[in-house]
C-alpha positions in Angstrom: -7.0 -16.5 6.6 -4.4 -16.5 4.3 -1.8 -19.1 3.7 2.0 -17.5 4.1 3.4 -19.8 6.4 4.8 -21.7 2.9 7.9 -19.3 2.1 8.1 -17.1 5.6 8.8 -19.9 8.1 10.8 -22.0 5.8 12.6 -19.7 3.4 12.8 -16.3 5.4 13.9 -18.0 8.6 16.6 -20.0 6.8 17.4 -16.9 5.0 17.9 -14.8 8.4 20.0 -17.6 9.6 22.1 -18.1 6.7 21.9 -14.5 5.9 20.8 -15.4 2.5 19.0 -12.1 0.8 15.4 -13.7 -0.3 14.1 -12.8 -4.0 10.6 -11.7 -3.1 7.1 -11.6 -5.6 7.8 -9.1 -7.9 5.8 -5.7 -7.3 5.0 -6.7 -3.6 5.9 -4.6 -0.4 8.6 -5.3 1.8 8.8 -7.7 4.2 8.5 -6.1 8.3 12.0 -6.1 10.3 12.5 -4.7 13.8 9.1 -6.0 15.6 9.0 -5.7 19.1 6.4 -6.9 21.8 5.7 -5.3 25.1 2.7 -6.1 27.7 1.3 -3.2 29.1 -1.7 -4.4 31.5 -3.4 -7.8 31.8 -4.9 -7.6 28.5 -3.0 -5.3 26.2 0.4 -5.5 24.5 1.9 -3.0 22.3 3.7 -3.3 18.8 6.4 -1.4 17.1 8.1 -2.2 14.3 10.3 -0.6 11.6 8.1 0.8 8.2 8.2 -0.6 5.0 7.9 0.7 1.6 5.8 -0.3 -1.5 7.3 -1.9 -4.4 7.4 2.1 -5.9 9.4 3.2 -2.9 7.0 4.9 -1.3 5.2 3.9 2.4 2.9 1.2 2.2 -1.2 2.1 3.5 -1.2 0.0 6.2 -0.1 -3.3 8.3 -1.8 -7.1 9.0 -0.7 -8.2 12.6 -1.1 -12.1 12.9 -1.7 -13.5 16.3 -2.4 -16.3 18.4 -1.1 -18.0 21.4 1.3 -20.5 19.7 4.1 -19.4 18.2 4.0 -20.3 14.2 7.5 -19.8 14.0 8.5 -22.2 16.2 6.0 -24.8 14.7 7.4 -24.5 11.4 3.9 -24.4 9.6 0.4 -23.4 10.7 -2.2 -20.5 11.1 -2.4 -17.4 13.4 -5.6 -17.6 15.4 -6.4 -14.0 14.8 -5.3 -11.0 11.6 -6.0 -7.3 11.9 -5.6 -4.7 9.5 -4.1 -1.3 11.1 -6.4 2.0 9.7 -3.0 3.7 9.0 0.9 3.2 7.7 1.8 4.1 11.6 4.4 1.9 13.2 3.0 0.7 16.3 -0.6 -0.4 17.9 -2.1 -1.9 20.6 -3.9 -5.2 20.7 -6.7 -5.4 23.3 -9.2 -7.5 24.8 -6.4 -10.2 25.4 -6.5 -12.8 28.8 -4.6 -12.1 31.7 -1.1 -13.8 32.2 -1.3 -15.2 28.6 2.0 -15.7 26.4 0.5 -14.1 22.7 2.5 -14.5 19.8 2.6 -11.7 16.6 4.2 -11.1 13.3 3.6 -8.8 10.4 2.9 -8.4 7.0 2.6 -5.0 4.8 0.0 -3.7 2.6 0.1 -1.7 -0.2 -2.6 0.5 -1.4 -3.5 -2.3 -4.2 -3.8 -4.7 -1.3 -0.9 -6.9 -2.4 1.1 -8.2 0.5 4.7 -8.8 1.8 5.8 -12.2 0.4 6.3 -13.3 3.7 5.6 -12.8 7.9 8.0 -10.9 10.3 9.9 -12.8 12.6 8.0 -13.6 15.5 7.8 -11.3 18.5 6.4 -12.4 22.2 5.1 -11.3 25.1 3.0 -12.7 28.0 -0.1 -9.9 29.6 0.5 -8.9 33.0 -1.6 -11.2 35.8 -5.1 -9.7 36.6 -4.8 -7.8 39.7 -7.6 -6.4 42.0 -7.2 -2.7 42.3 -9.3 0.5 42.5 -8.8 2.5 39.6 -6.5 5.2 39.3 -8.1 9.0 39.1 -7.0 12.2 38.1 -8.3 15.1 40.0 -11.0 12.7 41.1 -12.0 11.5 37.8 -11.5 8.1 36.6 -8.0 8.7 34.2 -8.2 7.0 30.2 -6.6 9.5 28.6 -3.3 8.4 27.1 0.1 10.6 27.1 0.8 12.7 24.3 4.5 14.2 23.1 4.0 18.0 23.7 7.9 19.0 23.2 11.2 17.7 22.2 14.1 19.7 22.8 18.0 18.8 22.6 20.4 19.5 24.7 23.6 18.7 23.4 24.9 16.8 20.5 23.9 13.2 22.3 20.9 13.7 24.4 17.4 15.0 23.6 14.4 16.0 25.9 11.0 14.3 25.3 8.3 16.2 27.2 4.7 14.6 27.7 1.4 15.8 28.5 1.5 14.1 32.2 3.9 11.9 34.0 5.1 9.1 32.1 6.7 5.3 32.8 8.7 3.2 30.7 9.0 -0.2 30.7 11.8 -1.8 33.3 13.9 -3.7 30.7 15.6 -1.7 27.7 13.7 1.3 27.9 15.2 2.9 25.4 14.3 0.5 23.0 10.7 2.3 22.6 11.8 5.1 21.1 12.8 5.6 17.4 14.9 8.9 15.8 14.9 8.7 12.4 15.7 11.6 9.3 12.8 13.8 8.8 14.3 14.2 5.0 15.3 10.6 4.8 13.6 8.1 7.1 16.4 5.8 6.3 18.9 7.4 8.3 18.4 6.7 11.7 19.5 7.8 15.4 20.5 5.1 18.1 19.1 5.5 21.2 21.1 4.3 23.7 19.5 5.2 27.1 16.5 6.8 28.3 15.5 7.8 31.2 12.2 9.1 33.2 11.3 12.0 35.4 8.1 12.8 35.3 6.4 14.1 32.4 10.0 14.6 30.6 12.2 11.6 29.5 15.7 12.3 28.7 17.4 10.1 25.9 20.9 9.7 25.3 21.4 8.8 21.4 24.6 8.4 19.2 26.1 11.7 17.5 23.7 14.0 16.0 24.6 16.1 12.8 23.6 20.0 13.3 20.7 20.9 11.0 19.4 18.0 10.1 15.6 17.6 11.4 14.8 14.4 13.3 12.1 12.7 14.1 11.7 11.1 17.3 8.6 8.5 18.0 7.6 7.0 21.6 6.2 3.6 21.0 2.9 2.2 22.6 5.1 0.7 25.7 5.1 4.6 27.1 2.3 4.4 29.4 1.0 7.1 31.7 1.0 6.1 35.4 -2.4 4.8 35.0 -1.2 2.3 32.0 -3.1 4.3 29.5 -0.6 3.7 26.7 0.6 6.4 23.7 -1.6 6.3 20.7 -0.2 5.7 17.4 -0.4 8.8 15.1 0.6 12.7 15.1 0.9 12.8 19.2 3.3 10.4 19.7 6.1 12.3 17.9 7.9 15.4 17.7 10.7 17.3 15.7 13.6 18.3 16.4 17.3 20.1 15.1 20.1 18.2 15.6 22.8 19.9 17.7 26.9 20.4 17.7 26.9 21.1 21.7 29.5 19.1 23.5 27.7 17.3 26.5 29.7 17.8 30.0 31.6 14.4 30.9 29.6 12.1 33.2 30.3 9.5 36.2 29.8 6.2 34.5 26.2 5.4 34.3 24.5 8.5 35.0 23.4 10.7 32.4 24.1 14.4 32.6 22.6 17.4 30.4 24.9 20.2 29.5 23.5 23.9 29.7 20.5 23.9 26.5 21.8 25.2 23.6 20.6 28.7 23.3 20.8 28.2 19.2 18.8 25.2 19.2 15.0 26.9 18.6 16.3 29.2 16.6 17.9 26.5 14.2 14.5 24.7 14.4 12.6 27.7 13.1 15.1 28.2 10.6 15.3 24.4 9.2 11.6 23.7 9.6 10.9 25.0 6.2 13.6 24.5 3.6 14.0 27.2 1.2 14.8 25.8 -2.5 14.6 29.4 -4.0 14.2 28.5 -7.4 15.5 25.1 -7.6 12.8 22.8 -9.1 14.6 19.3 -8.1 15.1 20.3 -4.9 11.7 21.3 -4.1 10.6 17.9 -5.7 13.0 16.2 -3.7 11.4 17.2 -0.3 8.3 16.9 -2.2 8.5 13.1 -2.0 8.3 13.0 1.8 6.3 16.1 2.1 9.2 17.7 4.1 8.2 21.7 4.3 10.1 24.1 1.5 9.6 26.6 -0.4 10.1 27.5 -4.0 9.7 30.7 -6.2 9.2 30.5 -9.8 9.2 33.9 -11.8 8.9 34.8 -15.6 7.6 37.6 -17.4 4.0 36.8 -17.2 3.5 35.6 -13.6 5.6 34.8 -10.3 4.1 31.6 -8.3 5.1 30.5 -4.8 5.0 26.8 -3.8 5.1 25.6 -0.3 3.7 22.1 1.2 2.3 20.8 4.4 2.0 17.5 5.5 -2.6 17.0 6.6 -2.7 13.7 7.5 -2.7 11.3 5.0 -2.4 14.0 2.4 0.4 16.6 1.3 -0.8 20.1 0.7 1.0 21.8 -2.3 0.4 25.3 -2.1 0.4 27.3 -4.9 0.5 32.1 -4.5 0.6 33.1 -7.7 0.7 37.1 -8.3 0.6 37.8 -12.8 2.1 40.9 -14.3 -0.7 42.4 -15.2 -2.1 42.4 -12.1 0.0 42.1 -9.1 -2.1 43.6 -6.4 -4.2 40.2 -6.6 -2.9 37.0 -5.2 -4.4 33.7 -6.4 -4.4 30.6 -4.4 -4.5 26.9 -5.4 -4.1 23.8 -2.8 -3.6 20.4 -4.3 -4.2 17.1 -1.7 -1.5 14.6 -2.8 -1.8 11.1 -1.4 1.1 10.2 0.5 0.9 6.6 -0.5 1.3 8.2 -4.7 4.2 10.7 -3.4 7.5 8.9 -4.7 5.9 7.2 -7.9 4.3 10.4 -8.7 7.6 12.3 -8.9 9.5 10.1 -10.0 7.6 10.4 -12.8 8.0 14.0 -13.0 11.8 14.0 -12.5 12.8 10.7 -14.9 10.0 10.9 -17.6 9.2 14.6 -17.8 5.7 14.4 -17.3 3.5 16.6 -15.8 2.7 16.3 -11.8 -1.6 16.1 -13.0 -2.2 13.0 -14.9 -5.1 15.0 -17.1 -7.1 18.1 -16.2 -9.8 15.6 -14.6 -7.5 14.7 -11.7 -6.4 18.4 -11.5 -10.1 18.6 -10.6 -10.3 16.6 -8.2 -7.1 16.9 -6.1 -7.4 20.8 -6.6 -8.9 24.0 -5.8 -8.6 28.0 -5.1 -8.6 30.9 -7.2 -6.0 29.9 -9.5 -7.4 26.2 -10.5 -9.3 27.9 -13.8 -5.5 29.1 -14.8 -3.9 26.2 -13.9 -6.2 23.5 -15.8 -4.8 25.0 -19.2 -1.6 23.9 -18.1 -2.5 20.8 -17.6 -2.9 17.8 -20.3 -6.6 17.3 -21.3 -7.9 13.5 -20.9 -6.8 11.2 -23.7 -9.4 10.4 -26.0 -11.8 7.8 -24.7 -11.3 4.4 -26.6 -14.8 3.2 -27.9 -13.5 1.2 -31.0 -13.4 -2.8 -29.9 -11.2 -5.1 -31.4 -12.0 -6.6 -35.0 -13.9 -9.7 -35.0 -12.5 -13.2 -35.1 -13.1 -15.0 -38.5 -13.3 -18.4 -40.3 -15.6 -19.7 -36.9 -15.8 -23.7 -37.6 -18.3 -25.5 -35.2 -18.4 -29.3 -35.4 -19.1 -32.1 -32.6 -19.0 -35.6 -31.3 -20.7 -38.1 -29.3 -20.0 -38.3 -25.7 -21.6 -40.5 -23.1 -25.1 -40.0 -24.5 -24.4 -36.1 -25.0 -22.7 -34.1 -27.6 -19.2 -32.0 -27.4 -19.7 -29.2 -30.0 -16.0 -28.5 -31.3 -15.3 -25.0 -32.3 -12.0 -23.3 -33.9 -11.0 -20.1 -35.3 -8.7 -17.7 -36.8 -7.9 -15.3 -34.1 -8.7 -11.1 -34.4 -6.4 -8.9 -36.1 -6.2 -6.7 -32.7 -5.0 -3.7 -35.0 -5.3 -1.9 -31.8 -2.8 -4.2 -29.7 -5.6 -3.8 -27.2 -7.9 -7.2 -26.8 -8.2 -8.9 -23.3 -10.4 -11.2 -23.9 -12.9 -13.6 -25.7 -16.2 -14.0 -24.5 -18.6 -16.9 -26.2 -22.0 -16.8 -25.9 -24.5 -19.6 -26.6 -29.1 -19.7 -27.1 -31.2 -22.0 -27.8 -33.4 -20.0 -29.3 -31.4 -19.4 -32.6 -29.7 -16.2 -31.4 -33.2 -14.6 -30.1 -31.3 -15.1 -26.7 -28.5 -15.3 -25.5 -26.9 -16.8 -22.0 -24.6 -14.6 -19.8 -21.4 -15.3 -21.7 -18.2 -17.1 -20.5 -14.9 -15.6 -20.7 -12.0 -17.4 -23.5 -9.5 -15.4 -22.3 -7.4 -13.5 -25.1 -5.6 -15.9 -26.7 -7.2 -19.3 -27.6 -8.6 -20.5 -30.7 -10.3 -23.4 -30.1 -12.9 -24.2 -27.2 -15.2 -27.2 -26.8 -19.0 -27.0 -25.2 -19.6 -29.9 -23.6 -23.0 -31.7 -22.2 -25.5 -30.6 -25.1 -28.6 -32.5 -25.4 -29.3 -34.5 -29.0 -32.0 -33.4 -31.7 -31.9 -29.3 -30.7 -30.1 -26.3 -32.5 -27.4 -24.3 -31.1 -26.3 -20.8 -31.9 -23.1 -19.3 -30.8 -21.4 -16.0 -30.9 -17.9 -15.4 -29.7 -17.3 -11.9 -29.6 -13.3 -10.0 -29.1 -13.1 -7.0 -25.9 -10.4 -4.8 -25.1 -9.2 -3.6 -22.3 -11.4 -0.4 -22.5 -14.7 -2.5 -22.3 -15.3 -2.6 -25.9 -17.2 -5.3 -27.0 -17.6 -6.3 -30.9 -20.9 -7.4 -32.5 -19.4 -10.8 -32.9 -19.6 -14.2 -35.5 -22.5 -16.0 -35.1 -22.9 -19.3 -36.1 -25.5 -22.5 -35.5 -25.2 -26.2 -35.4 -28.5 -28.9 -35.3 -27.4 -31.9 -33.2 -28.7 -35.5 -34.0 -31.8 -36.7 -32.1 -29.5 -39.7 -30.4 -26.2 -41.1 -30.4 -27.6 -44.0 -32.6 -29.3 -41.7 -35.0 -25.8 -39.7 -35.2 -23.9 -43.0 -36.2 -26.8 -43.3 -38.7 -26.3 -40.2 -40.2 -22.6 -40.8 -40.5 -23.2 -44.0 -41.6 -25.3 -42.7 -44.9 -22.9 -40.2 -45.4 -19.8 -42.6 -45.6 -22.0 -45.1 -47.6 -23.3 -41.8 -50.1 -20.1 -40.6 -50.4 -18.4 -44.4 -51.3 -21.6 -44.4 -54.1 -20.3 -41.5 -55.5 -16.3 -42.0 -55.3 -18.0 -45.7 -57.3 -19.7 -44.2 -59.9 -16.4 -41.7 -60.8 -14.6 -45.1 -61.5 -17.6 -46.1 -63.9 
């Protein structure tokens, strides 16, 4: 289980206290804020919590709960007994298969889609499970009821209260209901809606919230504390939100404490179905704009040759870009290209697009793959081909030295080098192989890494022959053919002092006889 306890309980509680902002890994996801903890039978709690982004700006894939029943935080160091990974970048779950009448104890972490992590946990958020009670199970229409509550309809009413309908009767929890509900920006999830109250009646739940702006889309998500009257909680996904228009309505003064509902706004579905697609016309940036969050618009783009209409829908994980396209020479026919975007690649895909001028298909091979419809074949001549694939490897190193020493009865064979040109800029890495059988074979290889020249071979019995080849790779997999070269070893470490004994004497013969 990994480690975080180091910086998160040390530096990002200090940090919180002190309110001293925290310099976090580089490239990692942001750290969780805004977790909350709620019990909703004797062995359930639900989760919410506020979404983070990737170090590219864009949503992360998914979360890690932590949890155990001692709190880590207030420890100070330590482990969470228990980690699971969410399937999804939703913002609440529920943890099962807990004991009855247990204080649990959970924080956070993000995860991006290359599985990097937030630097550090959330703060800590409790909650005890209710006490196991003994009661007949509640049915629906005589049949046992599991079905959670789903959001069918969200309507507002006036400028500071909006209308949450459900599938069936719903309860919220006794203390700060409100507090399981969130409103954010459709457009810009970083604008946010307080809700201030909320209160149930049935299947509908009327909030009141702080001043909306007319026109602007919301997006309002009940957390996994709205139960139906069975405790079947709401399920994290597309049916535990809705959309909704802000509205200008003035709401009718109210006794103190009780929340009234002006008349409905007669505008209001009208201004939804207006503002649930945005129309760009033929503004390219603004279409890319909503394209980042897979808001609905719609663009036209017309020249001589061709007109094309672009629309999006959000499927899931995936935004559909649309593409009608109707050509001059033949406008009776309509050609049709979708194109699955990954949410996760949204932002940094466009932003890419937008600052760097570069095309919204990598190379015709993604095209491929992310596309398809009548007008793909058209459309993949638009589109870069793939770069030339890189099969040249990196030049080989040169002047390979080999030499050794004695050590404890074995021999260290000493080698150094003159590193590769790496015309190319492209070499990762060094790999040295090693036979006994004077290069018939050769072991698996061990890596060198990319910029040493010199590397020692430890352990290698006396009296036998050793061949080596250290070869250069680059960063497409290209390997070179390599320098070879072999060294014999003395039989012992006594016949190796030998050796260099005659040597030292045959070489003080011959610096004699040049004095002669």
């Amino acid at each position: 289980m990994k480690m975080k306890h180091k910086k998160s309980l040390i530096a990002l509680f200090a940090a919180v206290l002190l309110a001293i902002p925290l310099a976090f890994a580089a490239g990692a996801p942001e750290n969780i804020t805004g977790l909350t903890a709620t019990a909703i039978n004797p062995s359930s709690i639900g989760l919410s919590w506020n979404s983070a982004k990737d170090a590219q700006g864009g949503l992360v894939q998914h979360y890690r709960i932590y949890y155990g029943v001692t709190s880590i935080q207030t420890a100070g160091e330590g482990d969470y007994d228990h980690q699971i990974d969410t399937s999804n970048n939703n913002t609440s779950y529920v943890v099962s298969g807990l004991t009855s009448g247990t204080d649990y104890y959970f924080s956070l972490t993000a995860i991006d889609s290359a599985e990097m992590e937030s630097d550090a946990y959330s703060l800590e958020a409790t909650a005890t499970t209710l006490g196991a009670v003994e009661e007949a199970p509640l049915l629906k229409d005589d049949v046992l009821d599991d079905v959670s509550p789903t959001v069918t309809a969200v309507n507002t009413t006036d400028k500071i209260h909006v209308s949450v309908t459900f599938s069936e009767a719903v309860s919220l929890p006794a203390t700060n209901p409100e507090s399981v509900f969130s409103i954010v920006s459709q457009l810009d999830p970083a604008v946010t809606l307080a809700v201030t109250n909320a209160v149930a009646n049935g299947d509908v739940v009327t909030l009141e919230t702080s001043e909306q702006t007319k026109g602007t889309n919301y997006i309002i998500t009940a957390g996994v504390a709205v139960t139906d009257l069975a405790g079947n909680p709401m399920v994290s996904g597309n049916t535990d939100s809705g959309l909704f228009a802000g509205s200008d309505v003035l709401s009718t003064p109210t006794e103190e404490g009780v929340i009234s509902i002006a008349a409905p706004d007669e505008t209001v579905d009208q201004i939804i179905e207006e503002t649930s697609v945005i129309s760009c016309g033929e503004d390219m940036d603004c279409f890319y704009e909503n394209l980042k969050t897979c808001t609905p618009a719609a663009m036209k783009e017309s020249n001589d040759e061709q007109d094309v209409a672009y629309s999006m829908e959000l499927k899931g994980e995936e935004c559909m870009l649309k593409y009608e396209v109707t050509t001059a020479a033949n406008p009776a026919v309509t050609q049709n290209m979708a194109c699955k975007l990954p949410m996760g690649e949204l932002i940094s895909r466009i932003n890419n697009v937008l600052n760097n001028d570069a095309p919204l298909f990598r190379d015709t091979e993604e095209a491929k793959t992310l596309c398809s419809g009548t007008y793909l074949e058209a459309f993949l001549k638009t589109v870069p081909a793939p770069a030339p694939k890189d099969v040249t490897p990196p030049e080989n190193i040169t002047n390979l030295m080999l030499s050794f020493k004695e050590s404890f009865e074995k021999f260290v064979v000493m080698m150094k080098w003159t590193a590769s040109l790496n015309s190319a800029k492209d070499l990762v890495d060094q790999i040295l192989y090693m036979s006994v059988d004077k290069g018939n074979t050769y072991d698996g290889g061990k890596s060198l890494g990319a910029a040493v020249m010199n590397h020692d071979v430890p352990d290698l019995e006396g009296g036998k022959e050793y061949t080596f080849k250290l070869t250069t790779k680059d960063a497409s997999g290209n390997e070179s053919t390599g320098v070879v070269k072999s060294i014999r070893l003395p039989q012992t470490g006594a016949a190796a002092g030998l050796l260099l004994l005659t040597s030292v004497l045959g070489a003080g013969h011959v610096l004699r006889r040049k004095k002669k």
